[in-house]
TORGUVEX-87520 format. One line per field, with one value per residue (C-alpha): x, y, z; residue number from 1. Coordinates in steps of 0.25 Angstrom, whole numbers, always signed. Each point is the difference from the previous one (the first is absolute). Example, Ala and Ser with C-alpha at 12.3 -4.5 7.8 and 13.67 -1.06 7.14 Angstrom:
BEGIN
px = [+49; +6]
py = [-18; +14]
pz = [+31; -2]
k = [1; 2]
% end
This chain:
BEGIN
px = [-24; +8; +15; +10; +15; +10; +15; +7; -9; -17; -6; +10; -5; +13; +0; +11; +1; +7; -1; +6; +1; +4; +12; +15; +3; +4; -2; -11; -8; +1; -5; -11; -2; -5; -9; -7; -3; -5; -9; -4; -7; +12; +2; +16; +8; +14; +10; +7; +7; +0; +8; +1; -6; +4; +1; -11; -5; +1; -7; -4; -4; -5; -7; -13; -9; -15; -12; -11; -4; -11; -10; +4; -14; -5; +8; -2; +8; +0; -7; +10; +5; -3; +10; -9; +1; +0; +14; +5; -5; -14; -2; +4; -9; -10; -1; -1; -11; -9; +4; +6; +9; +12; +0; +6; +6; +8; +9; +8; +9; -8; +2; +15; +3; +12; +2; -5; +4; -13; -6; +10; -2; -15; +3; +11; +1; +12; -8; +7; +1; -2; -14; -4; -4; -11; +7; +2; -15; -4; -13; +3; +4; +7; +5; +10; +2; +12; +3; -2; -13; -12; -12; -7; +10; -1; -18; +4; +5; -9; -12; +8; +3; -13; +6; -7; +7; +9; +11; +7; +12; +6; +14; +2; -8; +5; -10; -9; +4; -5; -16; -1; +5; -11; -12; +5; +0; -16; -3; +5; -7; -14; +1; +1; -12; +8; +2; -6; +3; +14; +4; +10; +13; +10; +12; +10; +10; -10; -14; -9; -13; -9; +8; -3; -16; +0; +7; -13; +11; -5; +12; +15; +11; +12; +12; -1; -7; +3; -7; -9; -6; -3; -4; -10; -6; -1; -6; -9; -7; +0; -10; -7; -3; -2; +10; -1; -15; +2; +13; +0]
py = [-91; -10; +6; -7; +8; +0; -4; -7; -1; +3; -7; -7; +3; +7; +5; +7; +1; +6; -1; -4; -10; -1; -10; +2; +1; -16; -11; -5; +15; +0; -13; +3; +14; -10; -8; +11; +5; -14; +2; +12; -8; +2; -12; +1; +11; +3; +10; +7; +10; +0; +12; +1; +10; -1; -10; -10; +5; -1; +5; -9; +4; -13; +0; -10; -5; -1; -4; +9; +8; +13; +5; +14; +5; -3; +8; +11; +13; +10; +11; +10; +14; +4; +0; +12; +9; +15; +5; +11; +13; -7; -3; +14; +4; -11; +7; +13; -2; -10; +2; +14; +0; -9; -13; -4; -12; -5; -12; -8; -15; -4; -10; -5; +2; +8; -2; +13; -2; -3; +12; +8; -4; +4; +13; +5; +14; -7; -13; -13; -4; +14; +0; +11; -2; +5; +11; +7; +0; +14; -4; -11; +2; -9; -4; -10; -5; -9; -14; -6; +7; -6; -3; +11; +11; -1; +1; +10; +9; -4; +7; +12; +2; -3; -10; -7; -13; -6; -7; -13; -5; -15; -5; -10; -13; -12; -8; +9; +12; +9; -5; -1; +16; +3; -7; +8; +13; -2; -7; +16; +8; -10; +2; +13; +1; +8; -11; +5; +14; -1; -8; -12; -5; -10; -2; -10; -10; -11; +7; -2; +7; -13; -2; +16; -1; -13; +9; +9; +11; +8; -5; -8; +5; -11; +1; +9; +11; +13; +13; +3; -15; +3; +15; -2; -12; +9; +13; -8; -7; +15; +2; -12; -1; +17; +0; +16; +1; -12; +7; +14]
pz = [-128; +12; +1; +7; +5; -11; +1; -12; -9; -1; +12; +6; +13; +5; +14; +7; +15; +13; +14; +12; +9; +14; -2; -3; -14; -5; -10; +11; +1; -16; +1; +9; -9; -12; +7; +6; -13; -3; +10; -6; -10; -14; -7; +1; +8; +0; +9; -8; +10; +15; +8; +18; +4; +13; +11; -2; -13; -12; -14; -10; -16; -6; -13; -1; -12; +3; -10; +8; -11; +1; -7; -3; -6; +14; +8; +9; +4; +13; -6; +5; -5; -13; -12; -7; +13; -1; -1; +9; -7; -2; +12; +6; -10; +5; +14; -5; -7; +6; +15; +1; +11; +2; +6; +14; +1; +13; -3; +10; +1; +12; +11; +1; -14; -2; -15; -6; -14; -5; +7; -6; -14; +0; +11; -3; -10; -8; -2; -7; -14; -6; +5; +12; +14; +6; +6; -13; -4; +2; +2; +11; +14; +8; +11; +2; +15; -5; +7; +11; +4; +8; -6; +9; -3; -13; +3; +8; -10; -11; +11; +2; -15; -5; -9; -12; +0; +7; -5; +6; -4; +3; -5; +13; -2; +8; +8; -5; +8; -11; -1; +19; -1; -12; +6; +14; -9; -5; +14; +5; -11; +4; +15; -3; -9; -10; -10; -11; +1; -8; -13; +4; -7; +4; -10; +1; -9; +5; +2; -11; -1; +2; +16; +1; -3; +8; +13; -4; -7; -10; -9; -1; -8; -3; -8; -14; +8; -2; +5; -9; +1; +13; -2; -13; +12; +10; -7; -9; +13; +6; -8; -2; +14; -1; +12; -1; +4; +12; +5; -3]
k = [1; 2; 3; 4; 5; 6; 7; 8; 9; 10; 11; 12; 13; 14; 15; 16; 17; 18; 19; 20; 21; 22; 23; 24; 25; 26; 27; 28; 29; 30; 31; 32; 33; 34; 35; 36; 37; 38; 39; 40; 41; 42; 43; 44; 45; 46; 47; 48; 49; 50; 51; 52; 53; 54; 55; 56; 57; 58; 59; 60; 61; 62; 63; 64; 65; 66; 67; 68; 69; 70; 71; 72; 73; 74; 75; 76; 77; 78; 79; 80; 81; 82; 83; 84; 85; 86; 87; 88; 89; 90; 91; 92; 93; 94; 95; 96; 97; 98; 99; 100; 101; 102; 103; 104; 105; 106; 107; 108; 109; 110; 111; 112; 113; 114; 115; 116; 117; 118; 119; 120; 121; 122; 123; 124; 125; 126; 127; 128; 129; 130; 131; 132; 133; 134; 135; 136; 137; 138; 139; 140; 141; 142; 143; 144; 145; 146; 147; 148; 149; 150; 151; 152; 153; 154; 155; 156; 157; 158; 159; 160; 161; 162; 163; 164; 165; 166; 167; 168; 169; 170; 171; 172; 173; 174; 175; 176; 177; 178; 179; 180; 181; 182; 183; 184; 185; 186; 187; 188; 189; 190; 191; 192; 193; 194; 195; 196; 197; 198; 199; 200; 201; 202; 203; 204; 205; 206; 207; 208; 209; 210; 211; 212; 213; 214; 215; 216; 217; 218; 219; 220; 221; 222; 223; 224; 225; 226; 227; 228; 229; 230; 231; 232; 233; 234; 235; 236; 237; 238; 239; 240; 241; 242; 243; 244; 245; 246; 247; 248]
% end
């Protein structure tokens, strides 16, 4: 089935655009707005608001009509976190019964990374959205190191808390900042001979879990995550991997 964006009316091909440029805001930089989407490839483009952002910029939202077209049959997603995970009481009880001791879990916003909202989210007793943090699980033990931490502190303490899985958090992604400070984390853990030893997550607004497993993670939470996404992942490869008998 081939699917084209929707506007108006079915098909029409309807795109609508924003970004900046870096040129004051005028009937010159609108006009050069237009033709860059042109350049893009849209049949037709046209500016239909523009605001300064400050000097020498301005932001542009530009609504384009294409004909490109896909086929949706043949379409392929990230295979991330499961809609059909364990909820918090399962997986408590999940622990209890097929690993019987609770699991350790050290988490961190490593690197320069100071945004600790998505750590928080999944770490955090209170949660977000009605849905617990890892804190709260009675049969989870955490350890939240905060932001800000170097990738070798955060190592560190995983070591001396026998940890189970590691948990890295990114929020900051500009030139790439986020995937140099994760390649240094695995390139640690590897020097240290120690890679395989814990479980690891990176979450973030832009990780998804085909960059995590190309960085050699174990997995990559994005945006919709909750705890218990990255719970039910976490406990269920525990004993896939019978972590209890390689660890304990």
């Amino acid at each position: 089935m081939f699917i084209k964006p929707y506007g108006d009316t079915l098909n029409d091909g309807a795109v609508q655009l924003s970004f900046t440029l870096p040129v004051g805001d005028s009937e010159k930089a609108k006009e050069a707005a237009r033709l860059f989407c042109l350049k893009l490839g849209f049949k037709s483009a046209e500016v239909v608001h523009s605001e300064s952002l400050a000097q020498g910029f301005t932001m542009f939202v530009v609504y384009g009509y294409t004909n490109l077209k896909i086929d949706f049959d043949k379409v392929e997603i990230d295979a991330g976190f499961n809609d059909d995970c364990m909820n918090f009481n399962e997986i408590n009880a999940f622990i209890k019964k097929k690993i019987g001791r609770k699991i350790v879990i050290a988490g961190a916003c490593t690197g320069s990374d100071a945004h600790t909202v998505c750590l928080d989210a999944i770490m955090n007793m209170k949660g977000v959205n009605h849905h617990f943090g890892l804190e709260r699980y009675p049969m989870i033990q955490t350890y939240n190191l905060g932001s800000q931490v170097p990738n070798d502190e955060l190592i560190d303490c995983a070591v001396k808390v026998k940890a189970d899985a590691i948990l890295v958090s990114q929020v900051v992604t500009q030139k790439d900042i986020h995937i140099k400070n994760m390649k240094n984390f695995i390139k640690l853990l590897k020097s240290r001979g120690i890679r395989n030893d814990f479980i690891l997550v990176v979450g973030g607004p832009k990780i998804t879990n085909r960059l995590a497993l190309k960085l050699d993670f174990d997995a990559g939470f994005g945006r919709g995550t909750y705890a218990e996404h990255v719970a039910d992942f976490i406990v269920k490869m525990f004993v896939d991997l019978n972590f209890a008998k390689h660890k304990r």
